[in-house]
Backbone atoms as SQL, in Angstrom:
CREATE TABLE atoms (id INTEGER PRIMARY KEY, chain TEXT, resi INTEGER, resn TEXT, atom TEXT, x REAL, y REAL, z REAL);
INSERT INTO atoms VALUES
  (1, 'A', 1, 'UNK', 'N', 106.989, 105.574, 30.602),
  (2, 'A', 1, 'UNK', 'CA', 105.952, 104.650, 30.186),
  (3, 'A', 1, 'UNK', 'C', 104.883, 104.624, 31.266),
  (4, 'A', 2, 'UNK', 'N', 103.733, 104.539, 30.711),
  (5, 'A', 2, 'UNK', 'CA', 102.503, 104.399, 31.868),
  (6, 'A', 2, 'UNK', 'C', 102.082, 102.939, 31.708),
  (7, 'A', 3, 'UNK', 'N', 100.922, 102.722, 32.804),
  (8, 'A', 3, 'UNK', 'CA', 100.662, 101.633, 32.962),
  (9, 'A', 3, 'UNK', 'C', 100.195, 100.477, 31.970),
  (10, 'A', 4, 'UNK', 'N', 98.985, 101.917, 30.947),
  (11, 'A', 4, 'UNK', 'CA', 98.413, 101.557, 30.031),
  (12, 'A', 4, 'UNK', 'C', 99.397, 100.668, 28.819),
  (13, 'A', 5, 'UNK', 'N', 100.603, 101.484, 28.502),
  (14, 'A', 5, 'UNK', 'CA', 101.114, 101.845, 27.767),
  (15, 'A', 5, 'UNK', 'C', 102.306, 99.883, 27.903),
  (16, 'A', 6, 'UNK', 'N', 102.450, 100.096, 29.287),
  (17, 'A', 6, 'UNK', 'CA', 102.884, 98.267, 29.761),
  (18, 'A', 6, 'UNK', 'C', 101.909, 97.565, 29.434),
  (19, 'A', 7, 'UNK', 'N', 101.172, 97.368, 29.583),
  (20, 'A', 7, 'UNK', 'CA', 100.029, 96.270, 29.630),
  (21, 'A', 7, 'UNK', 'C', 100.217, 96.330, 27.499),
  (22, 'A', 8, 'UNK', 'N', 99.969, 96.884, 27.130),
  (23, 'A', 8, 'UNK', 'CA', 99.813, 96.930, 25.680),
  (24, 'A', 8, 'UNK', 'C', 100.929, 96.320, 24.973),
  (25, 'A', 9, 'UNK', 'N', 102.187, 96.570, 25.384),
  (26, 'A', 9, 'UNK', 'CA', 103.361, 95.945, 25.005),
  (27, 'A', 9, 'UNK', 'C', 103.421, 94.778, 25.145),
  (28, 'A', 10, 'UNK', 'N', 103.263, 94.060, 26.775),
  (29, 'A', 10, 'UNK', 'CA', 103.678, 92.786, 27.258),
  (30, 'A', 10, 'UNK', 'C', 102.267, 91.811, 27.198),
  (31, 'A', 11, 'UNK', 'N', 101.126, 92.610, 26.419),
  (32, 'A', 11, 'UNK', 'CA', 100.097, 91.443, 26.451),
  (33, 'A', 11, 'UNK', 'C', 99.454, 91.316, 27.836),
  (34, 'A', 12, 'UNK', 'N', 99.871, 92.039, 29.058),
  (35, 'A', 12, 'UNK', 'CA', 98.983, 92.058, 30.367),
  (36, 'A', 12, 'UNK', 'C', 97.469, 92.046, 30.268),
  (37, 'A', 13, 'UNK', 'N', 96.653, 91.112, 31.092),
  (38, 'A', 13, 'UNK', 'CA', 95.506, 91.296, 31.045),
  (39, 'A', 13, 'UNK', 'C', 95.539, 92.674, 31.833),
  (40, 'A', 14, 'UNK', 'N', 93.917, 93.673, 32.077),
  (41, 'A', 14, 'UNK', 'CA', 93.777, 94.382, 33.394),
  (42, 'A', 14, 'UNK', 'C', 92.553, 93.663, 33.786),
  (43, 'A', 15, 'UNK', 'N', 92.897, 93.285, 35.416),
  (44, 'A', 15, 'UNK', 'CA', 92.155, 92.731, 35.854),
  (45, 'A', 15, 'UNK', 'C', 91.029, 93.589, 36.587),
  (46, 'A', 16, 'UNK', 'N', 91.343, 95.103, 36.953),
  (47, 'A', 16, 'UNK', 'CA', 90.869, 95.638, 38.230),
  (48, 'A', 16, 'UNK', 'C', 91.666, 97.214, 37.851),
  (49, 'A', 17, 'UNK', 'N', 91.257, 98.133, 37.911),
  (50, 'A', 17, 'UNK', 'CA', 91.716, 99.392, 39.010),
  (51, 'A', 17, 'UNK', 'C', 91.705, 100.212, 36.960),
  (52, 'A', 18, 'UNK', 'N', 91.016, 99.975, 36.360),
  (53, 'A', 18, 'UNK', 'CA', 91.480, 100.789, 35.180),
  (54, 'A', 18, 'UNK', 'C', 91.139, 102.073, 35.009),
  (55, 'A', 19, 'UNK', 'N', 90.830, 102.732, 36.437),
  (56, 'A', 19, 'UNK', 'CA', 90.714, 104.497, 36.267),
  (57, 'A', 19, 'UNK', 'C', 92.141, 104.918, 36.688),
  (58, 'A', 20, 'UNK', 'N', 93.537, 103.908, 36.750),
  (59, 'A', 20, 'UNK', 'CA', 94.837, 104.406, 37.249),
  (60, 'A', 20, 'UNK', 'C', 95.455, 103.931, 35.974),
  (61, 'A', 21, 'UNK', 'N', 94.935, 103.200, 34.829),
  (62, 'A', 21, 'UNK', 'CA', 95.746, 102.796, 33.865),
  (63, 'A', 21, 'UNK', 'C', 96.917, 104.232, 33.462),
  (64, 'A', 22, 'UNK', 'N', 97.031, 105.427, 33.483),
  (65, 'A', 22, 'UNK', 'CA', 97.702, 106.699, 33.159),
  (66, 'A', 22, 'UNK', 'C', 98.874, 106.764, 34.003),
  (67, 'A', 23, 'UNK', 'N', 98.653, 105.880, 35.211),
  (68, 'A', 23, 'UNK', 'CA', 99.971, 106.433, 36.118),
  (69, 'A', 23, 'UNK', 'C', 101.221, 105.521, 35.137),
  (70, 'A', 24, 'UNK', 'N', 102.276, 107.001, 36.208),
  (71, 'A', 24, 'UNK', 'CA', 103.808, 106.929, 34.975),
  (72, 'A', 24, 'UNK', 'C', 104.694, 105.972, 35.881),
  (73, 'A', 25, 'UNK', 'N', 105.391, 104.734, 35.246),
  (74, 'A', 25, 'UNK', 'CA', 106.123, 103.649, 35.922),
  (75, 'A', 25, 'UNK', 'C', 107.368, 104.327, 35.829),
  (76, 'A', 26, 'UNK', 'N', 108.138, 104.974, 37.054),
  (77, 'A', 26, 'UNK', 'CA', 109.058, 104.900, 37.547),
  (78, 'A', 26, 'UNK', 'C', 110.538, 103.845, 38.103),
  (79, 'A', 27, 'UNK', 'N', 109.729, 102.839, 37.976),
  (80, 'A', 27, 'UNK', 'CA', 110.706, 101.724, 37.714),
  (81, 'A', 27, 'UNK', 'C', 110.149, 100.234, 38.387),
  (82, 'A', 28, 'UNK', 'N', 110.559, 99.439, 39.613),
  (83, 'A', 28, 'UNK', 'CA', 109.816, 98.292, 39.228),
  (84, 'A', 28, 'UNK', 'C', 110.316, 97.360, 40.698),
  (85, 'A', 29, 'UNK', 'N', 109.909, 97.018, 41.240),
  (86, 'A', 29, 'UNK', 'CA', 109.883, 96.334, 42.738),
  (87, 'A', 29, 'UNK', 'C', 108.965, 94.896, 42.326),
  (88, 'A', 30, 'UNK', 'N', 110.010, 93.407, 42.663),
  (89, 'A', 30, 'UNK', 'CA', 109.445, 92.037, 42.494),
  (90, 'A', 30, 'UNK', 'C', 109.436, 91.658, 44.337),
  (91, 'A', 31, 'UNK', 'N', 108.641, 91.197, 44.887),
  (92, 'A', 31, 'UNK', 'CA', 108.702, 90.513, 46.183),
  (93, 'A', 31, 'UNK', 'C', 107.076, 90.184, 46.454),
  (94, 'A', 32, 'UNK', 'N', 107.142, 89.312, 47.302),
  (95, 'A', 32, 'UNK', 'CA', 105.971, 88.801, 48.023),
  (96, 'A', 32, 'UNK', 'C', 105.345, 88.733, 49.251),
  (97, 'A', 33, 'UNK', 'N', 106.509, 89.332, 49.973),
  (98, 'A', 33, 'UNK', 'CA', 106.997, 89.484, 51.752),
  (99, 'A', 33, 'UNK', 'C', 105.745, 91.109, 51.819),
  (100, 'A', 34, 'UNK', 'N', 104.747, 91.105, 52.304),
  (101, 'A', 34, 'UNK', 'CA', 104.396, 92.076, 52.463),
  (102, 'A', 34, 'UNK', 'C', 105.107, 93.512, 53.540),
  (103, 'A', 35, 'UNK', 'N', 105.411, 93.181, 54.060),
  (104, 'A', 35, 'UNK', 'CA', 106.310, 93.980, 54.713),
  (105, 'A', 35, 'UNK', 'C', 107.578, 94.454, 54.359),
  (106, 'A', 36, 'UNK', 'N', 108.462, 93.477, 53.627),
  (107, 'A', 36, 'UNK', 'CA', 109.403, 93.898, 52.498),
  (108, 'A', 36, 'UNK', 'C', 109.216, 94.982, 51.886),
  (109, 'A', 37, 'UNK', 'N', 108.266, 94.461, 51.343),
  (110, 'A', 37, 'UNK', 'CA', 107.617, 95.707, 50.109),
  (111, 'A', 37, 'UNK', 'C', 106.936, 96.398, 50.758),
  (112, 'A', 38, 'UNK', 'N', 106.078, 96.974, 52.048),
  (113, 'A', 38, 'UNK', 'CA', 105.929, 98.486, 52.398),
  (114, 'A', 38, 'UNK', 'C', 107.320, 99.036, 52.802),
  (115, 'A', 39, 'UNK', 'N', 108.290, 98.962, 53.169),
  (116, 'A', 39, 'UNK', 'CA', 109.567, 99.317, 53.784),
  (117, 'A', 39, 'UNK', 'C', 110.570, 99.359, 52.589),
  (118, 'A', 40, 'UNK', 'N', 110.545, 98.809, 51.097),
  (119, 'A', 40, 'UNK', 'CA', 111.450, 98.687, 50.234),
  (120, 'A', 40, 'UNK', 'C', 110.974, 99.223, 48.934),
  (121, 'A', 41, 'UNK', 'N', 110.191, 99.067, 48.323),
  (122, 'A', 41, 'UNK', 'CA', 109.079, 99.268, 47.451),
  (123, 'A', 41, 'UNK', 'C', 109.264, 100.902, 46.700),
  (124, 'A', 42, 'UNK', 'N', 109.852, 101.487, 45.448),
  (125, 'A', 42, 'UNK', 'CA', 109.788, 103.023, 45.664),
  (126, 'A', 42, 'UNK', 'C', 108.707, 103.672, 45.323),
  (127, 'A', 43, 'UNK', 'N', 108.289, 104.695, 45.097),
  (128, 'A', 43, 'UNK', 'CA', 107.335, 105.198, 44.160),
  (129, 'A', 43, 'UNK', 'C', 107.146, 105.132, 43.315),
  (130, 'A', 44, 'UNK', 'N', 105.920, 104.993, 42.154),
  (131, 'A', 44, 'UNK', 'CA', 105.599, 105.287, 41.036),
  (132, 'A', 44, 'UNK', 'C', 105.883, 103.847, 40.774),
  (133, 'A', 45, 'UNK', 'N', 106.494, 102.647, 41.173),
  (134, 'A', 45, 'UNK', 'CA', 106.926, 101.583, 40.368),
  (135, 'A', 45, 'UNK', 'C', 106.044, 100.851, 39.941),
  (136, 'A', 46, 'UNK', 'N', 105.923, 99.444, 39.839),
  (137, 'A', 46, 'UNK', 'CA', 105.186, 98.342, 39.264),
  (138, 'A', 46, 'UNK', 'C', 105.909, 97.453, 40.034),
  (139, 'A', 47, 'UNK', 'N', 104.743, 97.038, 40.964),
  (140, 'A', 47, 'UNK', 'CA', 105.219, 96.027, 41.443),
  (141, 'A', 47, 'UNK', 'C', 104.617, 94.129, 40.798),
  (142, 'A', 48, 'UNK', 'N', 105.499, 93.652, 41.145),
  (143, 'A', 48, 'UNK', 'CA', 105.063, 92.103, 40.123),
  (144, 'A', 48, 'UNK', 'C', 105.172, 91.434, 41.847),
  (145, 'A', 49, 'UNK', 'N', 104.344, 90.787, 41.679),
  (146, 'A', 49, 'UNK', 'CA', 104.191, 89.358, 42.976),
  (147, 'A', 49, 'UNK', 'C', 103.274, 88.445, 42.649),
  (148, 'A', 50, 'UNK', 'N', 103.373, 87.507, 43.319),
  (149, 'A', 50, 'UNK', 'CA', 102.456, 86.285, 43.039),
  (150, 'A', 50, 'UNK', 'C', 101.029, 86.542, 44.012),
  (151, 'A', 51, 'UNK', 'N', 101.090, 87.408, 45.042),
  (152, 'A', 51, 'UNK', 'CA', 100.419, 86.855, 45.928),
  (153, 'A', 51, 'UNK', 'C', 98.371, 87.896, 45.559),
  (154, 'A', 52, 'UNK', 'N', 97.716, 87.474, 45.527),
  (155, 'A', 52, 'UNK', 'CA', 96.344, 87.882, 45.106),
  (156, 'A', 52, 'UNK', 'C', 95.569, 88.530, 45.899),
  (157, 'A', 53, 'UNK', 'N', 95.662, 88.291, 46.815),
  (158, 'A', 53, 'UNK', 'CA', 94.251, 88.667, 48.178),
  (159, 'A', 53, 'UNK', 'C', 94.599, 90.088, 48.458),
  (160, 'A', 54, 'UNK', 'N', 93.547, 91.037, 48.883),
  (161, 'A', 54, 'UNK', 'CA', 93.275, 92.509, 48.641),
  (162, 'A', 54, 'UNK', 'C', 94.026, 93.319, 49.492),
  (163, 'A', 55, 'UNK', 'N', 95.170, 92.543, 50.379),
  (164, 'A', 55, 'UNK', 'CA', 96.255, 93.381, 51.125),
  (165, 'A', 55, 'UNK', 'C', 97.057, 94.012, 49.926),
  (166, 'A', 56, 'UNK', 'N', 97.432, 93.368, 48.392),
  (167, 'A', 56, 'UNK', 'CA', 98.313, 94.186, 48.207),
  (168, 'A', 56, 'UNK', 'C', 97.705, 95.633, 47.441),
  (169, 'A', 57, 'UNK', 'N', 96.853, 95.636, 47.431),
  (170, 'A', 57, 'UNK', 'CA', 96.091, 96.818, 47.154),
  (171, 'A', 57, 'UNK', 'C', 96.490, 97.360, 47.798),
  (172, 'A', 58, 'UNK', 'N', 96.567, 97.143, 49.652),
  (173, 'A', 58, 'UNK', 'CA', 96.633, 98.502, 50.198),
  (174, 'A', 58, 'UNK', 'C', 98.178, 98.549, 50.905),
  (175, 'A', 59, 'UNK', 'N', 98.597, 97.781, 50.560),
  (176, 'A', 59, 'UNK', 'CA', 100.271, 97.831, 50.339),
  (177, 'A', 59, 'UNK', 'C', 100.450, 98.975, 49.029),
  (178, 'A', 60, 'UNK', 'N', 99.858, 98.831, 47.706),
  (179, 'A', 60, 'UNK', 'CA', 100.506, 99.578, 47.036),
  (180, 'A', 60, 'UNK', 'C', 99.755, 100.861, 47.046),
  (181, 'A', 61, 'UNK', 'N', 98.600, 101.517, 47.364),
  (182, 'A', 61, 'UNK', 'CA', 98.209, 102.172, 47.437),
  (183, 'A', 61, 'UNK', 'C', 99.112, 103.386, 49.263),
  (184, 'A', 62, 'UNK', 'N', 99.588, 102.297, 50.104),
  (185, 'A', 62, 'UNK', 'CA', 100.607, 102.909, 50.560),
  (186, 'A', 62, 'UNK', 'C', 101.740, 103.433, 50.339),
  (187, 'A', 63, 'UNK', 'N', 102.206, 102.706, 49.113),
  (188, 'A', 63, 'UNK', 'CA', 103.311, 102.956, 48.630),
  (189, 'A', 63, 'UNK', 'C', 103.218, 104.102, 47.309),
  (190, 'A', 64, 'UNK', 'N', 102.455, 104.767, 47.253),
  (191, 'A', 64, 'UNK', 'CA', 101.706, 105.154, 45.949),
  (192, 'A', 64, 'UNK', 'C', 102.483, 104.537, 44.547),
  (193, 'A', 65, 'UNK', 'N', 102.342, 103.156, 44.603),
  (194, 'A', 65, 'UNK', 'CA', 103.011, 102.569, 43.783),
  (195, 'A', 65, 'UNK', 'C', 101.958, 102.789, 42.256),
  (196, 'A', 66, 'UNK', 'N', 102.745, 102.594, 41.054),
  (197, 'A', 66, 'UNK', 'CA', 101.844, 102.935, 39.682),
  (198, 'A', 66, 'UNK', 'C', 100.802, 101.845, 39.740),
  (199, 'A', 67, 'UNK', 'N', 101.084, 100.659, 39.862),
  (200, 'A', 67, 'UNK', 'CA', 100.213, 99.475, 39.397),
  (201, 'A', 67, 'UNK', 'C', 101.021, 98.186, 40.272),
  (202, 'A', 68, 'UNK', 'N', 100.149, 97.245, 40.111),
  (203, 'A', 68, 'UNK', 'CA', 100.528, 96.003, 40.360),
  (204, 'A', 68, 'UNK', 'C', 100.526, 95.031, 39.680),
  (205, 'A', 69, 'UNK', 'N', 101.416, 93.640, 39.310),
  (206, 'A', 69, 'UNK', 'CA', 101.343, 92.861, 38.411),
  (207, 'A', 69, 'UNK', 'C', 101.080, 91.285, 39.298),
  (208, 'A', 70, 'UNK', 'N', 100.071, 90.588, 39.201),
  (209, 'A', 70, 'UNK', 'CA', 99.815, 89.708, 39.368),
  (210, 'A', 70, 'UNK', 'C', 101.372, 88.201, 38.521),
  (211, 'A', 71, 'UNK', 'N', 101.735, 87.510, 38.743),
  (212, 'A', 71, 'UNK', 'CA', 102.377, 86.559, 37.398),
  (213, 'A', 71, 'UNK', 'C', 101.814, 85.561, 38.376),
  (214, 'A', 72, 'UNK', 'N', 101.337, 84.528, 37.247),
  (215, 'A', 72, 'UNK', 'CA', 101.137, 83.102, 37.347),
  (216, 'A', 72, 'UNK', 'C', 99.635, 82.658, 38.380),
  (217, 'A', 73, 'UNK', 'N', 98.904, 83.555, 38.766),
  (218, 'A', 73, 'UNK', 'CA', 98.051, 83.726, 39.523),
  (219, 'A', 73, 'UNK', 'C', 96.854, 84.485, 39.351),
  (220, 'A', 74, 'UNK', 'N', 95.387, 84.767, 39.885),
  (221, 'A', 74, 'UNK', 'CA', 94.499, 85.936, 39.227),
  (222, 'A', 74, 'UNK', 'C', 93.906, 86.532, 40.540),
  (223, 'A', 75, 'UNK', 'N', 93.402, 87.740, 40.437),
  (224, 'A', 75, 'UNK', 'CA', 93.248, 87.888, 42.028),
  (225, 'A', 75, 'UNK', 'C', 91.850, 87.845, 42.142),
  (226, 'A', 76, 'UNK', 'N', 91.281, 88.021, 43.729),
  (227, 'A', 76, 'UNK', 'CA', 90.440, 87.280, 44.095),
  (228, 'A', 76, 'UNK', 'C', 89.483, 88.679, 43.514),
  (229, 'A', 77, 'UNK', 'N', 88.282, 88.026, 43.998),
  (230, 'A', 77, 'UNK', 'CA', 86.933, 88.715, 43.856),
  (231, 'A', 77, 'UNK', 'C', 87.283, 90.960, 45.060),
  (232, 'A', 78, 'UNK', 'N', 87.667, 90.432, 46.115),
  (233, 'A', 78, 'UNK', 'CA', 87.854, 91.426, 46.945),
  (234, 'A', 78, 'UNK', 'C', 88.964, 92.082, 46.388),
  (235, 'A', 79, 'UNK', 'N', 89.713, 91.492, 46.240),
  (236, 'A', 79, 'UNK', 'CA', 91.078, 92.259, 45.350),
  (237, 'A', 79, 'UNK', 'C', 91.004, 93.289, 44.140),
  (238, 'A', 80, 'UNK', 'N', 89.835, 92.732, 43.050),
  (239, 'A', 80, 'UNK', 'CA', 89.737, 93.376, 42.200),
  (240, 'A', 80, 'UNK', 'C', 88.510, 94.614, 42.833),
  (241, 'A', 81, 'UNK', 'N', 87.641, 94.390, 43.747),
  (242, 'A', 81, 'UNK', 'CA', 87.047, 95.017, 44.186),
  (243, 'A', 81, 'UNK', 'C', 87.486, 96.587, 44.988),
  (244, 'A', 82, 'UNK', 'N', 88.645, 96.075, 45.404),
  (245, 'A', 82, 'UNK', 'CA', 89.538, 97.132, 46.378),
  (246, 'A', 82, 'UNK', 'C', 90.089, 97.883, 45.536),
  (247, 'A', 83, 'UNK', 'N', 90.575, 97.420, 44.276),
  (248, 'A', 83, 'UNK', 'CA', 91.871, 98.137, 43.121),
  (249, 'A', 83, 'UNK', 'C', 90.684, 98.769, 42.412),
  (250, 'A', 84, 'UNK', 'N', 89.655, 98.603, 41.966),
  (251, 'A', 84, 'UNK', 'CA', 88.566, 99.297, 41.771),
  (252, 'A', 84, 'UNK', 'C', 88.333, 100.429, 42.216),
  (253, 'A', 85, 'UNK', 'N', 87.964, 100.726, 43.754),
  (254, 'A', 85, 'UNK', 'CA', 87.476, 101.563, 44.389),
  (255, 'A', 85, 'UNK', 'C', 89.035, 102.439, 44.701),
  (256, 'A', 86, 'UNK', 'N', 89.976, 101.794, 44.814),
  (257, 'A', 86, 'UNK', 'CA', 91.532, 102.837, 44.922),
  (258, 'A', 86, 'UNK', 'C', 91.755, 103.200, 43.316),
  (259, 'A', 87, 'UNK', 'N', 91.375, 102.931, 42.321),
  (260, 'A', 87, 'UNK', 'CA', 91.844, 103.312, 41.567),
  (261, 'A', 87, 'UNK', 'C', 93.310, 102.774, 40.837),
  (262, 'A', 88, 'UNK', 'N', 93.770, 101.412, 41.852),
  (263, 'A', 88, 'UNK', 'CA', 95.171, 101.037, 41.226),
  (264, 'A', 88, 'UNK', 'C', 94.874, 99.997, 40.549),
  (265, 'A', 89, 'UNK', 'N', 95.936, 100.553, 39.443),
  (266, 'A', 89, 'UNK', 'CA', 95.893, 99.146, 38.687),
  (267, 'A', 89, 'UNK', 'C', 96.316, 97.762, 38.540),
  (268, 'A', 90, 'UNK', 'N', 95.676, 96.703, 38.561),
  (269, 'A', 90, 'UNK', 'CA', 95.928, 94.976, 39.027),
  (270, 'A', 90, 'UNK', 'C', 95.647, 94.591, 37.559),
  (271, 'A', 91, 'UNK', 'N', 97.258, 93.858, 37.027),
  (272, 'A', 91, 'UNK', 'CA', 97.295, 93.451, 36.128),
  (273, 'A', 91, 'UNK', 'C', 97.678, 91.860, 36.314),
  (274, 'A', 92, 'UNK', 'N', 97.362, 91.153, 35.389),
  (275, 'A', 92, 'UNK', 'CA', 97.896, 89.340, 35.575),
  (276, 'A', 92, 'UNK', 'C', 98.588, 88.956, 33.923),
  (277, 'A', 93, 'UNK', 'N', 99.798, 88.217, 34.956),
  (278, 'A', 93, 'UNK', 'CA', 100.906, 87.972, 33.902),
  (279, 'A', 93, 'UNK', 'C', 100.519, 86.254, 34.078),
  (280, 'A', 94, 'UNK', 'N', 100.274, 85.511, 32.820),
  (281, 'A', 94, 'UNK', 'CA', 100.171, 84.243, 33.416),
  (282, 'A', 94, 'UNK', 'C', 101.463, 83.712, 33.469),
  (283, 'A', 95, 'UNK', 'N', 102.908, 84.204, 33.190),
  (284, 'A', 95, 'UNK', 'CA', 104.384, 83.384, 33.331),
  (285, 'A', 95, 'UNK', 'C', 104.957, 83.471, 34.453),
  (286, 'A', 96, 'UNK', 'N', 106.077, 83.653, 34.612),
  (287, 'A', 96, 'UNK', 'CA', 106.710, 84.241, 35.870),
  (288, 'A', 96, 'UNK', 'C', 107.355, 85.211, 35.984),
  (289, 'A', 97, 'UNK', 'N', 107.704, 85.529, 37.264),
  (290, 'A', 97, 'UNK', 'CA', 108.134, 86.874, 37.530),
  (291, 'A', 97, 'UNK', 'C', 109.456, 87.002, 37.043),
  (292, 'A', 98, 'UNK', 'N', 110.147, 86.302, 37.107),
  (293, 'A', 98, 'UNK', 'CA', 111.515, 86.446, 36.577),
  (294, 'A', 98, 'UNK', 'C', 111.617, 86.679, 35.120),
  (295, 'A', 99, 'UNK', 'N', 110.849, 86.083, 34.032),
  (296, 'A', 99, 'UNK', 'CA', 110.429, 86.349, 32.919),
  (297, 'A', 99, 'UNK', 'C', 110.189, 87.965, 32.524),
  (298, 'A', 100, 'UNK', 'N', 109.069, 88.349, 33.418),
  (299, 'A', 100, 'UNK', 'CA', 108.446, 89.461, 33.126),
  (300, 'A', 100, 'UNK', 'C', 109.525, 90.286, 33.831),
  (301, 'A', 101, 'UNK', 'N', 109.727, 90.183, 34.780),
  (302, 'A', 101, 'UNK', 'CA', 110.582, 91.552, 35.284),
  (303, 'A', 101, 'UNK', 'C', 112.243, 91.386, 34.637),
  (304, 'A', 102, 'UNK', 'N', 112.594, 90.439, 33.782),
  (305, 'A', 102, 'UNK', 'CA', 114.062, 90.990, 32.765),
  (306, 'A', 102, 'UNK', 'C', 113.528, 91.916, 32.088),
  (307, 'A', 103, 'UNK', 'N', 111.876, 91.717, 31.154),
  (308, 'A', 103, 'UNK', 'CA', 111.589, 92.043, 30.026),
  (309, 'A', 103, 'UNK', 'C', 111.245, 93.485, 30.372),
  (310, 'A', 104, 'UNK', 'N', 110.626, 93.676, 31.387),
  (311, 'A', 104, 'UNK', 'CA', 110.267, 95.036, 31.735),
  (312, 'A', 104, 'UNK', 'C', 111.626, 95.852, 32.417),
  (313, 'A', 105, 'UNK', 'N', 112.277, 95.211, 32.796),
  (314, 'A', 105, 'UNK', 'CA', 113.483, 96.187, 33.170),
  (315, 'A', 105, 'UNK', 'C', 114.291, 96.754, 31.659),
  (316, 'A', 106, 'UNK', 'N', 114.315, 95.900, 30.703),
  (317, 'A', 106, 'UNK', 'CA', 115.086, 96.191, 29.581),
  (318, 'A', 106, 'UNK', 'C', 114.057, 97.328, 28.845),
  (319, 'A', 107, 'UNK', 'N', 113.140, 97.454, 29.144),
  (320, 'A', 107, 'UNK', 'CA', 112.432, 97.807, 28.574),
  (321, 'A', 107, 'UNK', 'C', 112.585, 99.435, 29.180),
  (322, 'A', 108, 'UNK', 'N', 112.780, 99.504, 30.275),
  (323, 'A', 108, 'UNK', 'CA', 111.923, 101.108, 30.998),
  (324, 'A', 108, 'UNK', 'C', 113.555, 101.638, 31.606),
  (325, 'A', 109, 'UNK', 'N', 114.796, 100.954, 31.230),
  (326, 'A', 109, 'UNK', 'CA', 116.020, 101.478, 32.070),
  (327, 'A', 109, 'UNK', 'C', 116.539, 101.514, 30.267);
């Protein structure tokens, strides 16, 4: 499944980065600990966090992660600006993460 292809299923807005909507989700990393997630985080995944401001852009763009999922939160002006110019995609879930990441695990395993 690609990014595009999530967002269409689960109703995701895209907030930011829609020249990466094509990348293929490999599976799926939830945390908020920025450092967690450069050190834990695998490839290709989707990561879901709460947190908005334009570090995790370049958290996931380190991680060459597929996309990112905003839940319960929208990201800032610089955020969408950064996922723009990287090309990743910043999506917003308005529920929670625990919600979204059962539904997407049942979904892609």
């Amino acid at each position: 499944m690609n990014v595009k292809e999530l967002a269409e299923k689960f109703g995701l807005e895209v907030a930011a980065g829609q020249k990466g909507l094509e990348r293929e989700i490999r599976g799926g990393f939830c945390g908020d600990l920025l450092s967690d997630v450069m050190g834990k985080a695998p490839e290709a995944c989707i990561w879901l966090t709460v947190q908005g401001h334009q570090n995790i852009v370049a958290v996931a763009v380190l991680r060459d992660m597929a996309g990112v999922i905003i839940c319960g939160y929208c990201p800032d002006l610089e955020t969408k600006q950064k996922a723009d110019q990287e090309g990743m995609p910043v999506l917003t879930w308005s529920g929670s993460v625990f919600d979204l990441a059962g539904r997407i695990y049942a979904e892609i395993n």
